[in-house]
C-alpha angles and dihedrals in degrees: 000000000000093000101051083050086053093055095039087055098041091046093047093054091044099131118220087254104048112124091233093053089054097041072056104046086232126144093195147297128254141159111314111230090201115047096180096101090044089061094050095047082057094047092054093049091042088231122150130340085005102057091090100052110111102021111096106152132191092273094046094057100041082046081045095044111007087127093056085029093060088032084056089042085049109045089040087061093042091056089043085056100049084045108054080037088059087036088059099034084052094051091054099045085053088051098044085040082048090052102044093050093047077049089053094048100047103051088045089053093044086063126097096210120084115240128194136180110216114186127216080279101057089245119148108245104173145354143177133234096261083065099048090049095038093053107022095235116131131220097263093033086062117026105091113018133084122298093197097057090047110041109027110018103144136358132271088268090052096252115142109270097215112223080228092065101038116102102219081066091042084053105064092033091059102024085236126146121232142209117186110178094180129043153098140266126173122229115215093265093071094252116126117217126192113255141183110210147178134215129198137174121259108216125177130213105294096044103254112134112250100172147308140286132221136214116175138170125200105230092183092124088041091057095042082055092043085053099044089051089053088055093047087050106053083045086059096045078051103052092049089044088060085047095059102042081057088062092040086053101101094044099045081048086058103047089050097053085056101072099028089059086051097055088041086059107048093044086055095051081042095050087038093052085043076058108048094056074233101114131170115197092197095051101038088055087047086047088049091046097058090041087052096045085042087052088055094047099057088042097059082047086064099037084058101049079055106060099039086059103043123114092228115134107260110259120204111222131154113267133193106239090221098052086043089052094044091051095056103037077063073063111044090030090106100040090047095046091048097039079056 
């Protein structure tokens, strides 16, 4: 300022002698070579150009770096925005993934069948409420281990049932489908029950086979049905078979009588020639002969009443025709002869 200029002048022309200068001790001023200590002398003073530093206000920065200052604002409100936006969208994709797994659940538990998810390992990997009733295996007492071991061990004669040769684990080694209307799983109890079942192949999203899944169905009552139709079936072939043999009566009576009269008369001649004295070896062996083959006769007419009313399960077996034809016309010889 003026007055600094004033000083400066007025110290610069300060002669030797001049009573301030020795008062001083100065033997004059002149121009410095070095102002860095000058500087710092004004720093310290705050004096110009000095008298600013340190002082940056608000206004001054937002003057200095409103341009980064509104691009930060700006891209802050744009990443609050994405955010609560991602926040939200998550929120909804939990709650629609929520619904469609209570969904799931829920349709897998409303079925009567029993499901179950088996991995490349064998390894249950789900089931549904049906499986865990049907067979009394609980949840932890079945995800994880081994369904083979489990459900379908050994056979109903209590031979071993190999993995190799179970069909849950076909399924997932060929991709194949499969469809088993007879066969036999255990309960945890140690009980077997009969079961129909289904196994398909589990394949993710790229195609590729990760395990198996299994619908079965416990046809325990449908066997027992099955079972009590075949009785009643085989009453009811009984039943006709006595009344047939009702209607047969007159004719069976008949063809027994055959061979018993026979027998009655050729024990009479043989008692009547032991009585004579008169006995002949030759014709008494020929007499004892028909009443033996008569004997047999009578008694394979029986055999077989007995058998075509028993109560005894049907067996299939190979027979010879002939043999067949020969057995019933012992039983329809009488009809026939009296019908001609």
């Amino acid at each position: 300022n003026e007055l600094a200029q004033q000083v400066a002048v007025a110290l610069l022309n300060m002669p030797r002698v001049h009573p301030a200068a020795k008062a001083g001790d100065y033997a004059g001023w002149t121009v410095p070579l070095d102002y860095q200590s000058v500087h710092e002398l004004f720093r310290e003073l705050g004096l110009p150009p000095y008298q600013d530093i340190g002082k940056f206000t608000l206004e001054d920065a937002v003057s200095k770096y409103r341009y980064w200052l509104l691009s930060g604002l700006a891209f802050l409100i744009t990443m609050f925005v994405m955010t609560t936006w991602v926040v939200r969208l998550n929120r909804e994709l939990q709650r629609s993934q929520l619904h469609l797994q209570r969904q799931h659940d829920l349709i897998l538990n409303s079925v009567a069948d029993g499901i179950y998810g088996v991995d490349l390992e064998g390894n249950s990997t789900f089931a549904n409420r049906a499986m865990y009733e049907i067979t009394g295996w609980s949840a932890l007492e079945l995800i994880g281990r081994n369904q083979h071991d489990l459900l379908h061990h050994s056979h109903k004669d209590g031979t071993p049932h190999l993995q190799q040769d179970c069909p849950v684990y076909q399924t997932f080694r060929d991709n194949t489908p499969r469809y088993i209307d007879d066969d036999l799983f255990w309960k945890r109890d140690g009980s077997s029950f009969p079961v129909e079942y289904t196994s398909n192949p589990i394949r993710d999203e790229r195609g590729q086979t990760v395990g198996s899944v299994v619908v079965f169905r416990d046809i325990s009552v449908r066997k027992q049905a099955e079972e009590d139709e075949r009785q009643h079936q085989m009453e009811l072939a009984h039943v006709a078979r006595l009344s047939t043999m009702g209607e047969m009566a007159s004719g069976i009576a008949h063809e027994l009588n055959q061979p018993l009269t026979a027998i009655a008369t050729n024990a009479h001649a043989c008692i009547r020639m032991l009585e004579s004295g008169d006995v002949d070896s030759e014709r008494c062996a020929d007499v004892m002969e028909r009443i033996g083959a008569q004997a047999e006769r009578a008694g394979e007419i029986i055999r077989h009443l007995r058998k075509f009313v028993s109560k005894e399960q049907p067996e299939l077996a190979q027979v010879d025709l002939n043999e067949l034809v020969a057995e019933v016309l012992v039983l329809i010889r009488a009809e026939a002869n009296r019908a001609e």
